[in-house]
PADRENFI-210271 format. One line per field, with one value per residue (C-alpha): y, x, z. Coordinates in nm, 3 decimals. Example, Ala and Ser with C-alpha at 12.3 -4.5 7.8 and 13.67 -1.06 7.14 Angstrom:
REM PADRENFI-210271
c2 <- (-0.450/-0.106)
c1 <- (1.230/1.367)
c3 <- (0.780/0.714)
REM end
This chain:
REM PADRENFI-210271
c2 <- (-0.031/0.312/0.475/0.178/0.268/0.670/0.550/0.338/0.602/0.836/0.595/0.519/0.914/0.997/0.699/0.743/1.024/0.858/0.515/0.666/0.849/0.547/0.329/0.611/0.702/0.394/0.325/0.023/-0.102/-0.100/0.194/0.406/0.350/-0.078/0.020/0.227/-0.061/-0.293/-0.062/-0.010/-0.397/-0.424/-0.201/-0.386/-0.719/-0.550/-0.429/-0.757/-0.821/-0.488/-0.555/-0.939/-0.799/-0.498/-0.528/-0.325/-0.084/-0.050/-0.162/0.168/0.195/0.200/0.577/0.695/0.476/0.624/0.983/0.936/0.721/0.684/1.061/1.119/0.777/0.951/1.266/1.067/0.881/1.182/1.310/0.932/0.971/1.332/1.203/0.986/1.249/1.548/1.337/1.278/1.625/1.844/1.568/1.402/1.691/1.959/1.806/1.708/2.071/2.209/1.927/2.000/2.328/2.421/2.132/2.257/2.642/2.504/2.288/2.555/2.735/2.480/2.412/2.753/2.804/2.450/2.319/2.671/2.629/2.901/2.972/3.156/3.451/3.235/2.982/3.231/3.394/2.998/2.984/3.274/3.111/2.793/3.061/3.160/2.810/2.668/2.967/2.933/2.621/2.613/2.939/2.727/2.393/2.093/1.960/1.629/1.595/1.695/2.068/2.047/2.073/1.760/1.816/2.096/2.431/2.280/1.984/2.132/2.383/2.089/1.934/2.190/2.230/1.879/1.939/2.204/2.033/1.725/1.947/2.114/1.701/1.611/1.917/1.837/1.483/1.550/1.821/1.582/1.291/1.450/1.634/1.301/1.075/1.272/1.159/0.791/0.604/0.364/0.450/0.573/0.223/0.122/0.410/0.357/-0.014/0.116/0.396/0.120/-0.059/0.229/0.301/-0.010/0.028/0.404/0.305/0.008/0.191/0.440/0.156/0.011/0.362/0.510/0.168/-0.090/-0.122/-0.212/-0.451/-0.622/-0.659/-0.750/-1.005/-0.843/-1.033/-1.021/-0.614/-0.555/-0.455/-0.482/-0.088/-0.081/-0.362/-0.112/0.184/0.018/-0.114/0.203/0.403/0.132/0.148/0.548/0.527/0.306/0.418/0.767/0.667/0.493/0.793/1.013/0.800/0.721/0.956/1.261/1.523/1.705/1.427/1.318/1.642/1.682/1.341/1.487/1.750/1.497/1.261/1.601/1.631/1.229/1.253/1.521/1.355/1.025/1.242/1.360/0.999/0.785/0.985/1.194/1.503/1.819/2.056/2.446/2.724/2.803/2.461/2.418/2.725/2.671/2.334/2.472/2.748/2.485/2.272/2.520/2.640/2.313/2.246/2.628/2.569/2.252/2.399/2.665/2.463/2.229/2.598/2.667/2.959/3.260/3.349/3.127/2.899/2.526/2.406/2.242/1.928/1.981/2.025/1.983/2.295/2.365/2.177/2.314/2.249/2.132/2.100/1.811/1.614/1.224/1.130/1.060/0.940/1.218/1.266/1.421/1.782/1.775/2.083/1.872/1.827/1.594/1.817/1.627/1.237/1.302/1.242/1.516/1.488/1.674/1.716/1.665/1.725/1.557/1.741/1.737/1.850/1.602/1.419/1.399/1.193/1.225/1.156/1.089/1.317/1.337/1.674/2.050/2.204/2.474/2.680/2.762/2.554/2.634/2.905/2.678/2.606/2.904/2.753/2.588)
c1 <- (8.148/8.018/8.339/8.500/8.272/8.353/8.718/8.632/8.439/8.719/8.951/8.730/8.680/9.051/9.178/8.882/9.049/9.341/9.244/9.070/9.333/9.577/9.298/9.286/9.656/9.768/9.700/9.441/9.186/8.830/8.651/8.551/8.193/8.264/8.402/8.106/7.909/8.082/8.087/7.716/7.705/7.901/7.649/7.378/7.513/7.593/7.272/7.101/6.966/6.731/6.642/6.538/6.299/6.173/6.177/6.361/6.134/6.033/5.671/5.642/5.493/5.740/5.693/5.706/6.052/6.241/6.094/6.290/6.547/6.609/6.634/6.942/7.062/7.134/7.287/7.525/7.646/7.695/7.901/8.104/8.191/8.325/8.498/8.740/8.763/8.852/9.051/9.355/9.367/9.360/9.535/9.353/9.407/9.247/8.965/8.839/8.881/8.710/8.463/8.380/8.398/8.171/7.875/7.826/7.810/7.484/7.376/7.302/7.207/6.911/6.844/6.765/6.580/6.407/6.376/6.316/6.628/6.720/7.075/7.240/7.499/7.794/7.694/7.649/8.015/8.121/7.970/8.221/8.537/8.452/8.439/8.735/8.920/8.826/8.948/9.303/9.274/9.190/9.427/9.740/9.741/9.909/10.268/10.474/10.791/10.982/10.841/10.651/10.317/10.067/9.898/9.875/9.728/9.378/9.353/9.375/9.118/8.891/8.922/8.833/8.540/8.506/8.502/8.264/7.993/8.053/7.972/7.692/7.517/7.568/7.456/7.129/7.145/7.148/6.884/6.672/6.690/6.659/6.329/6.188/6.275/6.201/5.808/5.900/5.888/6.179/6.520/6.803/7.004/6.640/6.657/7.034/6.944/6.643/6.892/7.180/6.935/6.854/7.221/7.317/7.053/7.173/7.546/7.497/7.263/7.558/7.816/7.601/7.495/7.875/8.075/7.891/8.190/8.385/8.142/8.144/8.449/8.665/8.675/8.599/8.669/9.063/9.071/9.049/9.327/9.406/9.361/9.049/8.915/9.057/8.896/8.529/8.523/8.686/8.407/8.143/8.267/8.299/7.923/7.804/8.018/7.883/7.528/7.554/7.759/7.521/7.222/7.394/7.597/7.462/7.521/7.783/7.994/8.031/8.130/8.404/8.472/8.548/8.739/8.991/8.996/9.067/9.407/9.459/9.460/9.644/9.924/9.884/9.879/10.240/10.395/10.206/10.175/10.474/10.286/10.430/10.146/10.190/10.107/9.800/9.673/9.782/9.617/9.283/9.253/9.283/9.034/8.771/8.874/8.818/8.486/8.309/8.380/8.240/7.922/7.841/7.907/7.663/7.357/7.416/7.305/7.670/7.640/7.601/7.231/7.194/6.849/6.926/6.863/6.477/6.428/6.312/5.948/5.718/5.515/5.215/5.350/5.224/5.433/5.264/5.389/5.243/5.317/5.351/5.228/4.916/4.927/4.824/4.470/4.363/4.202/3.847/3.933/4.117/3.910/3.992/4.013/4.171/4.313/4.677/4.935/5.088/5.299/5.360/5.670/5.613/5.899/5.868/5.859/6.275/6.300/6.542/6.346/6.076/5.797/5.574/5.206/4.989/4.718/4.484/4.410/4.492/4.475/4.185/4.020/4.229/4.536/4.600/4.787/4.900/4.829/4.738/4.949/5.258)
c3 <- (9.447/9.312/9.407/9.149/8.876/8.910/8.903/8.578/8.419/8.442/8.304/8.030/7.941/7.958/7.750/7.480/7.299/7.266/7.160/6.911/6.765/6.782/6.598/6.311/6.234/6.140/5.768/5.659/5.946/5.898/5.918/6.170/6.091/6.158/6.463/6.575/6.493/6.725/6.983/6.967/6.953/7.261/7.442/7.350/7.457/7.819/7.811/7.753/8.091/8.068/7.748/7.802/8.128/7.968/7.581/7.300/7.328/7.668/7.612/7.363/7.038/6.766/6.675/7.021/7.103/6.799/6.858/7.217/7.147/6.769/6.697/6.946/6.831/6.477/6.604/6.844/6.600/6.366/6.678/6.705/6.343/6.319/6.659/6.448/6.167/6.363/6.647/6.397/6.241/6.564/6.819/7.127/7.403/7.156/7.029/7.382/7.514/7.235/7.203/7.566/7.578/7.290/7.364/7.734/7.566/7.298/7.569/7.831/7.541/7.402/7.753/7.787/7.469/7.429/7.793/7.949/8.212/8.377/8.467/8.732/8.627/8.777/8.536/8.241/8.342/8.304/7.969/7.864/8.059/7.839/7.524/7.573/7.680/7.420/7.143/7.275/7.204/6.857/6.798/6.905/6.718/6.898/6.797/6.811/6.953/6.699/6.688/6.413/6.344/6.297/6.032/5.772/5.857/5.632/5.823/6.121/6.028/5.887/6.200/6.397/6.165/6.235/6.682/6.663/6.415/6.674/6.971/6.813/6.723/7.081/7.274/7.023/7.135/7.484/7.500/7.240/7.442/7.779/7.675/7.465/7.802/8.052/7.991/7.993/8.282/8.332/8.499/8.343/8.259/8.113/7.855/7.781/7.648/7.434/7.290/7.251/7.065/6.823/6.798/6.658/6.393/6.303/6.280/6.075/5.872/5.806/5.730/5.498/5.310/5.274/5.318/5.119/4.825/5.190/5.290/4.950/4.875/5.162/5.428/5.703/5.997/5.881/5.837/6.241/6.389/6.825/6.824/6.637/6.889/7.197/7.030/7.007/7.369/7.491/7.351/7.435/7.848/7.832/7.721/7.972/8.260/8.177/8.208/8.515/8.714/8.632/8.719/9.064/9.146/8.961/8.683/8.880/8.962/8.635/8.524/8.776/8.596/8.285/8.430/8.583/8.261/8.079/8.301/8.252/7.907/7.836/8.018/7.865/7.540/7.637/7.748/7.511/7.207/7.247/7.172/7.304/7.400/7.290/7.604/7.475/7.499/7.819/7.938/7.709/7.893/8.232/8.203/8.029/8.328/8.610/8.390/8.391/8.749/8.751/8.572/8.747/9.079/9.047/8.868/9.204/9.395/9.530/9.360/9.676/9.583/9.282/9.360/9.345/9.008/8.985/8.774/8.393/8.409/8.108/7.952/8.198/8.459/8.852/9.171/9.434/9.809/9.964/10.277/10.260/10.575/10.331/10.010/9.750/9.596/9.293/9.391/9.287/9.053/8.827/8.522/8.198/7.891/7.649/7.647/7.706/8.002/8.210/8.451/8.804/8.974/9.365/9.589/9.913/10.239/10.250/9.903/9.854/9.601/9.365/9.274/8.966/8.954/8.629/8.575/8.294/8.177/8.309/8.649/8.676/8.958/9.280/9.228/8.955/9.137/9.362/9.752/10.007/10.276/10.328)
REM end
């Protein structure tokens, strides 16, 4: 069964880019911002079970829910909308080797600077490989069958524009939301039906701001076309696909994901779309491809002398090595200095896992620089 759902995830990722750009070059349709909002829609209906058991907002006050969920809500779907901008100016294969290329670069980056991740060199040296991918990309534009280019050298360059701003919102959203989340409890399906909530309520906020004159005057229900339907449930399974690999099968797996919807698409992008891809896109795409399996490969410690990669700790956190043969206690040295949760990460004896315990207050005295012993 999870084998199936990496399978469908993949699909999902490598026909996204192109349903997308199928949905937006032909003239009339709805727009993009309608389609976002059925997609989000969508989510939320799969999502229903969670959200029936644990509420919309996960039993958290309002502030605190859109703090975690409703800030990286707005900034994906900034990145959804410059998705169907950018996706018909530069052509499908470009946009998702640049796309890709350029929001693991800022997210190792704000991981680094925000989070306080540390990466190994192999994964820094990936960070340049991805650099440079994605550059010969963007220096060697994509072109039809017939030879010519698809759009006009400002489009393109708007486009591009339009990729790298999209990068740039989701590498926030991703840092945002795995920073904000990472102190509430719930599992990772449980947080993607709070944040499909607040999605729905950013992208209809957005259709109604910039497409009201489209909401008033037409009837809606007879603008949608079959390829604007595709485009919305396409999106809405890459989404939810996404969420679940990683939650099941982990981070790496779903990037090696990407990597092989990467190659899918760019062949659909050939038989489908008839678009004949230029050298340098050809080679930009492999580098980013070999790169990201690169990167991933390394933060998973397969790096020769790289340490494994420890879970995201909050600021002041301690590690503690305990045994669970008995359940652990609270050190007597553990005084309450101020009303707020903390939380400590506790790998288990195999250091295979992690639990997390909630303490009140700071750690002060002798563990505070940890145990003595093993």
């Amino acid at each position: 069964m999870h084998n199936r759902r990496l399978v469908a995830a993949i699909a999902a990722k490598a026909w996204e880019p192109l349903a997308v750009a199928l949905s937006r070059s032909e003239s009339g349709g709805v727009p993009f911002a309608a389609v976002l909002v059925l997609c989000e829609a969508c989510k939320v209906l799969a999502c229903a079970p969670l959200l029936a058991r644990h509420g919309l907002l996960l039993g958290l006050p309002l502030q605190r829910s859109l703090f975690a969920f409703g800030g990286p809500a707005v900034l994906l779907a900034l990145t959804n909308l410059l998705f169907g901008y950018a996706v018909v100016r530069v052509g499908p294969v470009t946009y998702t080797v640049v796309h890709m290329a350029v929001s693991i670069i800022v997210t190792a980056v704000l991981a680094r600077w925000l989070l306080k991740t540390c990466l190994a060199p192999t994964q820094w040296a990936a960070v340049g490989l991805l650099l440079l991918g994605a550059s010969m990309c963007a220096a060697a534009p994509e072109e039809t069958h017939s030879g010519v280019s698809a759009t006009s050298a400002v489009e393109w360059q708007l486009g591009l524009l339009g990729t790298v701003v999209a990068a740039l919102s989701l590498a926030m959203h991703l840092v945002w939301f795995e920073g904000a989340s990472g102190a509430i409890q719930g599992t990772a399906l449980q947080h993607l039906s709070s944040f499909a909530v607040w999605g729905l309520v950013a992208n209809a906020a957005v259709l109604v701001t910039f497409e009201w004159r489209w909401l008033a005057s037409r009837p809606l229900m007879l603008e949608w076309r079959t390829a604007d339907l595709i485009a919305a449930l396409t999106i809405a399974a890459t989404d939810l696909t996404a969420v679940h690999v990683a939650a099941v099968h982990g981070s790496n797996a779903y990037s090696f994901a990407r990597v092989v919807a990467l190659i899918i698409s760019s062949a659909l992008a050939v038989c489908v779309l008839g678009v004949k891809l230029s050298v340098g896109v050809c080679c930009g795409a492999a580098l980013v491809c070999v790169s990201t399996w690169l990167y991933k490969w390394a933060a998973g410690g397969g790096a020769a002398g790289a340490a494994p990669s420890s879970p995201t700790l909050l600021p002041s956190t301690t590690m503690l090595k305990v045994s669970l043969s008995t359940p652990p206690t609270l050190p007597s040295t553990l005084v309450q200095t101020r009303p707020s949760y903390k939380y400590l990460k506790v790998p288990t004896s195999d250091e295979a896992s992690v639990i997390e315990l909630g303490v009140v207050g700071i750690m002060q005295g002798p563990l505070a620089q940890g145990p003595k012993d093993g």
